[in-house]
Backbone as a printed PyTorch tensor [residue, N CA C, xyz], in Angstrom:
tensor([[[ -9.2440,  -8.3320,  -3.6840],
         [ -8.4130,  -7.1690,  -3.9450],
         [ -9.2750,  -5.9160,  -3.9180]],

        [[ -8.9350,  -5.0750,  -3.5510],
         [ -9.3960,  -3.3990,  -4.0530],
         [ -8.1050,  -2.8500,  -4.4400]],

        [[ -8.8570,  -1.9680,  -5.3740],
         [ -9.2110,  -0.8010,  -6.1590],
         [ -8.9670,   0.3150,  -5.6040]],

        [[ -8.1430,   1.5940,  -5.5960],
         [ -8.2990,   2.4620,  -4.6210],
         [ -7.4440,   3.7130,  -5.8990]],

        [[ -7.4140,   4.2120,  -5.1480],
         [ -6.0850,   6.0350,  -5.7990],
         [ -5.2780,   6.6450,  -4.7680]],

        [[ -3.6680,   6.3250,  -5.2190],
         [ -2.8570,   7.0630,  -4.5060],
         [ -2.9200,   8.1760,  -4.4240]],

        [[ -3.7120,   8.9830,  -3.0180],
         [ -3.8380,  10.2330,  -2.2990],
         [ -2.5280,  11.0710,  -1.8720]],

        [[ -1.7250,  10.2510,  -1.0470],
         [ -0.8110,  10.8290,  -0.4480],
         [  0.1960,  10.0940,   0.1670]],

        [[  0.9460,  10.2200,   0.5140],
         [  2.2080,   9.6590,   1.5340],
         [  1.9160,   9.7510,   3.5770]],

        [[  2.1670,   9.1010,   4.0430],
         [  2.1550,   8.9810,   5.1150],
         [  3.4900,   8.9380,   5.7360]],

        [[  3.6450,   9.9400,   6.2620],
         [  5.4000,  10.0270,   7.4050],
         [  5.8040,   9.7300,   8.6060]],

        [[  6.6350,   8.4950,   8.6470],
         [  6.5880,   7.9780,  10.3330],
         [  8.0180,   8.4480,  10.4560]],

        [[  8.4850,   9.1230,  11.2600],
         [  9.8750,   9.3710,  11.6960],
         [  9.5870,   7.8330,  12.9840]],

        [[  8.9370,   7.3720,  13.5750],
         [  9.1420,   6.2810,  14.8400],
         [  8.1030,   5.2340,  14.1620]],

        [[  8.8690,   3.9830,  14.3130],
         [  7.6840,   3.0390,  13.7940],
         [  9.2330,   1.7650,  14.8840]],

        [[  8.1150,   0.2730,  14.5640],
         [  8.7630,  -0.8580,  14.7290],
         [  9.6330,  -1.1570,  13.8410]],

        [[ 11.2850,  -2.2480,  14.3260],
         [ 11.8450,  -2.1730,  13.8620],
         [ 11.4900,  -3.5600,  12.2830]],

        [[ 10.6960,  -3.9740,  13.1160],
         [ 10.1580,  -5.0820,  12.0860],
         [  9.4180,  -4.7050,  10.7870]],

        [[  9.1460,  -3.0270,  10.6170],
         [  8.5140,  -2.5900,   9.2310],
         [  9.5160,  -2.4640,   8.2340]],

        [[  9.1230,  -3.3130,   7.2090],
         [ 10.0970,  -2.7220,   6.0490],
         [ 10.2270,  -1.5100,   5.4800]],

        [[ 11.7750,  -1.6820,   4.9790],
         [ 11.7730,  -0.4140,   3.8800],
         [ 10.4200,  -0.3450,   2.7900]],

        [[  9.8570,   0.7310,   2.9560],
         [  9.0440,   0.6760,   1.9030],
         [  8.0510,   2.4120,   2.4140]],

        [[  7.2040,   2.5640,   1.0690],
         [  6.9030,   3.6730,   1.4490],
         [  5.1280,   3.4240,   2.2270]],

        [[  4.3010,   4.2710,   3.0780],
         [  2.8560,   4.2250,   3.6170],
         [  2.3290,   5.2790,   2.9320]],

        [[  1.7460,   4.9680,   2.1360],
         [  0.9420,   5.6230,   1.5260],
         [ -0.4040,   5.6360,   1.7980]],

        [[ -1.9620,   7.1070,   1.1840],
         [ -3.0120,   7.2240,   1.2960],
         [ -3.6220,   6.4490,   0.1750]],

        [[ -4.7490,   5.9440,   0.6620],
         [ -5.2660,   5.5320,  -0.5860],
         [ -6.8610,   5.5640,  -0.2700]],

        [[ -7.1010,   6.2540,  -1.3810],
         [ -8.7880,   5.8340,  -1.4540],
         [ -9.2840,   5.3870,  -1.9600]],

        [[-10.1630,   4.6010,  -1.5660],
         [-10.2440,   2.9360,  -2.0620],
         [-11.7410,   3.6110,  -3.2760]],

        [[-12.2900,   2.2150,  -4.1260],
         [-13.6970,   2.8870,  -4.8780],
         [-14.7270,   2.8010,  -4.2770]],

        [[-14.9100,   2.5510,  -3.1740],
         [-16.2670,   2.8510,  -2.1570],
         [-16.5080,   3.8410,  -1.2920]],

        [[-15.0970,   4.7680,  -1.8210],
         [-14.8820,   6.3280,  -1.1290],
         [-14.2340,   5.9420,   0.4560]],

        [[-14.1280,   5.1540,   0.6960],
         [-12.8600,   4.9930,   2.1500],
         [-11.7620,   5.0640,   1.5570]],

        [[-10.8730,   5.1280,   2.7580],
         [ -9.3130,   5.0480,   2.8360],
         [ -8.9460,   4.4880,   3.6730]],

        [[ -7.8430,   4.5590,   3.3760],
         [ -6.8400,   3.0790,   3.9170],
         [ -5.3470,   3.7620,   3.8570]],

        [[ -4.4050,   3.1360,   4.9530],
         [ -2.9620,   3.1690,   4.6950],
         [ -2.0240,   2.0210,   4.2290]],

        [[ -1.8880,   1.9830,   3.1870],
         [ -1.2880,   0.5840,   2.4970],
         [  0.1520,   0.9090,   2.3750]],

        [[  1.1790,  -0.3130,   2.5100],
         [  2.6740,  -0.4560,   2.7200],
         [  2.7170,  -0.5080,   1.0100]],

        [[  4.2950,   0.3980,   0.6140],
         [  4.2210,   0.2100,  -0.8440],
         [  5.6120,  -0.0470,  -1.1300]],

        [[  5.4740,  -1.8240,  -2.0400],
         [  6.6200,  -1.9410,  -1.8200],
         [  7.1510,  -1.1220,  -3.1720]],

        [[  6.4310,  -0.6480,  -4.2030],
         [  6.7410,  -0.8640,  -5.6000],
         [  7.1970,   0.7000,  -6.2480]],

        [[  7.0820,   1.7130,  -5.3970],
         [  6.9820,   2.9240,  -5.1400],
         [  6.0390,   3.9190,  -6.1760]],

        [[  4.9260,   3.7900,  -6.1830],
         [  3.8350,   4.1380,  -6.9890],
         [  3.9760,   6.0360,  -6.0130]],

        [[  3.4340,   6.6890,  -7.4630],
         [  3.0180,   8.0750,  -7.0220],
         [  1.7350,   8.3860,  -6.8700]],

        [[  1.6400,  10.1440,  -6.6980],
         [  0.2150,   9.9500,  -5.7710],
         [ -0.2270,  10.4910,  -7.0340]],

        [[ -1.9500,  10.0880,  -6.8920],
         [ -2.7750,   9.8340,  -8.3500],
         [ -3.0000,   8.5190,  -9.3490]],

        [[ -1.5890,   7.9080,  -8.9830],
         [ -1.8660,   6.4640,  -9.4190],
         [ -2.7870,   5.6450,  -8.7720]],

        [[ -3.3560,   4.8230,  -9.9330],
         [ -4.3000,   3.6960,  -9.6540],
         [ -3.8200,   2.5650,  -9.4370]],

        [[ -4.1950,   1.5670,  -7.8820],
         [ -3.1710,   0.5480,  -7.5800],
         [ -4.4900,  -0.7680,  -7.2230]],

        [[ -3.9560,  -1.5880,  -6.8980],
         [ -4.4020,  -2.4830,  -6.1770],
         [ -3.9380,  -3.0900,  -5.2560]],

        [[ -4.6650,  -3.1930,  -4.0750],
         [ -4.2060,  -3.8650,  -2.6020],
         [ -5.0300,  -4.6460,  -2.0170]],

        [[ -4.0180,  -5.0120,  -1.2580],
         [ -4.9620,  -6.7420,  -0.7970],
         [ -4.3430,  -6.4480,   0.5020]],

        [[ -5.6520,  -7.2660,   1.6980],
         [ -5.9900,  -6.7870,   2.8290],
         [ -5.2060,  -7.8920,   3.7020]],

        [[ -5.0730,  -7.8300,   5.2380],
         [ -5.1830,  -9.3380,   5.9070],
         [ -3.8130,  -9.9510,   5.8010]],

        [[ -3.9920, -11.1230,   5.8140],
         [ -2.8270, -12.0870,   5.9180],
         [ -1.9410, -12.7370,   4.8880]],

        [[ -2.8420, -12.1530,   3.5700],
         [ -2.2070, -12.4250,   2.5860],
         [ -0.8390, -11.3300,   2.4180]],

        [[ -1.3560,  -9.5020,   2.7160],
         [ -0.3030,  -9.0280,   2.7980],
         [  0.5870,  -9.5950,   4.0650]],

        [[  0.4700,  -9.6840,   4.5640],
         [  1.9020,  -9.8030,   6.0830],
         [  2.2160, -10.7140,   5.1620]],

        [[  1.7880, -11.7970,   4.6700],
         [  2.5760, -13.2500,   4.0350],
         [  3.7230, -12.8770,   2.9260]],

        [[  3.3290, -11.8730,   2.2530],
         [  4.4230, -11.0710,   1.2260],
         [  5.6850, -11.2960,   1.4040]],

        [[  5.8020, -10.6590,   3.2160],
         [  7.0460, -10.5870,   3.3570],
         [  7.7860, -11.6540,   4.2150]],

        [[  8.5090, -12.4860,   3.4480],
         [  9.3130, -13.5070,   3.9300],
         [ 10.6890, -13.2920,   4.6660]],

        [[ 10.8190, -14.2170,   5.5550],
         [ 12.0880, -13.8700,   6.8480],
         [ 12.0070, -12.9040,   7.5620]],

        [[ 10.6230, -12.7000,   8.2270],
         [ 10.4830, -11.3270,   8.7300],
         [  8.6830, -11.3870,   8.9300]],

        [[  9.1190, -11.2640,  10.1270],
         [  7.0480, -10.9280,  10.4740],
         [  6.7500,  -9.3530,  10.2810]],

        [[  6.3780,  -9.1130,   9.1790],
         [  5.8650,  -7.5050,   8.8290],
         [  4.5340,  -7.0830,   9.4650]],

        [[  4.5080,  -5.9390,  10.1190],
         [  3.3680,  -5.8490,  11.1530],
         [  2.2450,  -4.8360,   9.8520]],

        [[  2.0290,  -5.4250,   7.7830],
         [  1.5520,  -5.1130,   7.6610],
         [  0.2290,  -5.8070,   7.2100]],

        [[ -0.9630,  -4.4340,   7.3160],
         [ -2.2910,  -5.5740,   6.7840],
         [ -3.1040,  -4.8330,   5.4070]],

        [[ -2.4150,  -3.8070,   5.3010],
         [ -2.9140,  -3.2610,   3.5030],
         [ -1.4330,  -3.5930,   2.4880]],

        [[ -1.6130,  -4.2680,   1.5540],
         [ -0.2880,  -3.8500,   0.6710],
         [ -0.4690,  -3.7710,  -0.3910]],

        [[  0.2640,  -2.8770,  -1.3050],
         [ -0.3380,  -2.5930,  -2.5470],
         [  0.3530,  -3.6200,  -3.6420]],

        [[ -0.1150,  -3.9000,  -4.3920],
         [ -0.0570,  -5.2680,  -5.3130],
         [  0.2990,  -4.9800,  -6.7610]],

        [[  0.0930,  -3.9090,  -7.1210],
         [  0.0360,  -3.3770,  -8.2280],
         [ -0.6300,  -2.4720,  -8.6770]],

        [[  0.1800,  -2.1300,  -9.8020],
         [ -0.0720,  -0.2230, -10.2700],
         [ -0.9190,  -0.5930, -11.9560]],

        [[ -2.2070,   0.1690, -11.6230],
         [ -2.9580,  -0.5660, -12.6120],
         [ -3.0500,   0.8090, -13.5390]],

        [[ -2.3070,  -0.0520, -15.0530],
         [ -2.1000,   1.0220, -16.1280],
         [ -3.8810,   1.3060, -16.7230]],

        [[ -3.5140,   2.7770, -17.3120],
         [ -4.7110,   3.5640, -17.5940],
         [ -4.2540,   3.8840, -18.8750]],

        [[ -5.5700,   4.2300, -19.8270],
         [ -5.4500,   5.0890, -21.0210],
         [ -5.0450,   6.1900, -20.8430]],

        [[ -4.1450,   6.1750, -21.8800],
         [ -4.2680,   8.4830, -21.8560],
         [ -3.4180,   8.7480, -20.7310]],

        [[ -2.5420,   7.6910, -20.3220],
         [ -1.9830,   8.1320, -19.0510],
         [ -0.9710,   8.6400, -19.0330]]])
């Protein structure tokens, strides 16, 4: 899994019809990269999430080959938040 911070939103007016509803979000991961991860859970930007890479995300989504390979997994609660 990584670790990352919701940066921003990503806007596709044209994509495949095989992507789910869901939102593409920025994320920067804790090794200072970024990434565009599929969100099914609808996290905002500044939140701290976790996503998992590869084949485990596409596997998520059942009855449906999802053309994704970041997905976010969960919204990881903070102090003071």
């Amino acid at each position: 899994m990584i670790r990352g911070r919701v940066k921003g939103r990503v806007w596709s007016s044209k994509h495949i019809e095989t992507l789910p509803n869901g939102g593409l979000l920025e994320v920067e991961t804790e090794g200072g990269g970024t990434l565009v991860a599929f969100d099914p859970l609808g996290c905002a930007d500044g939140e701290a999430v976790l996503v998992t890479q590869g084949s485990v995300a596409a596997g998520y989504f059942t009855g449906t080959k999802a053309p994704v390979d970041a997905l976010i997994i969960g919204s990881i609660d903070e102090e003071g938040g």
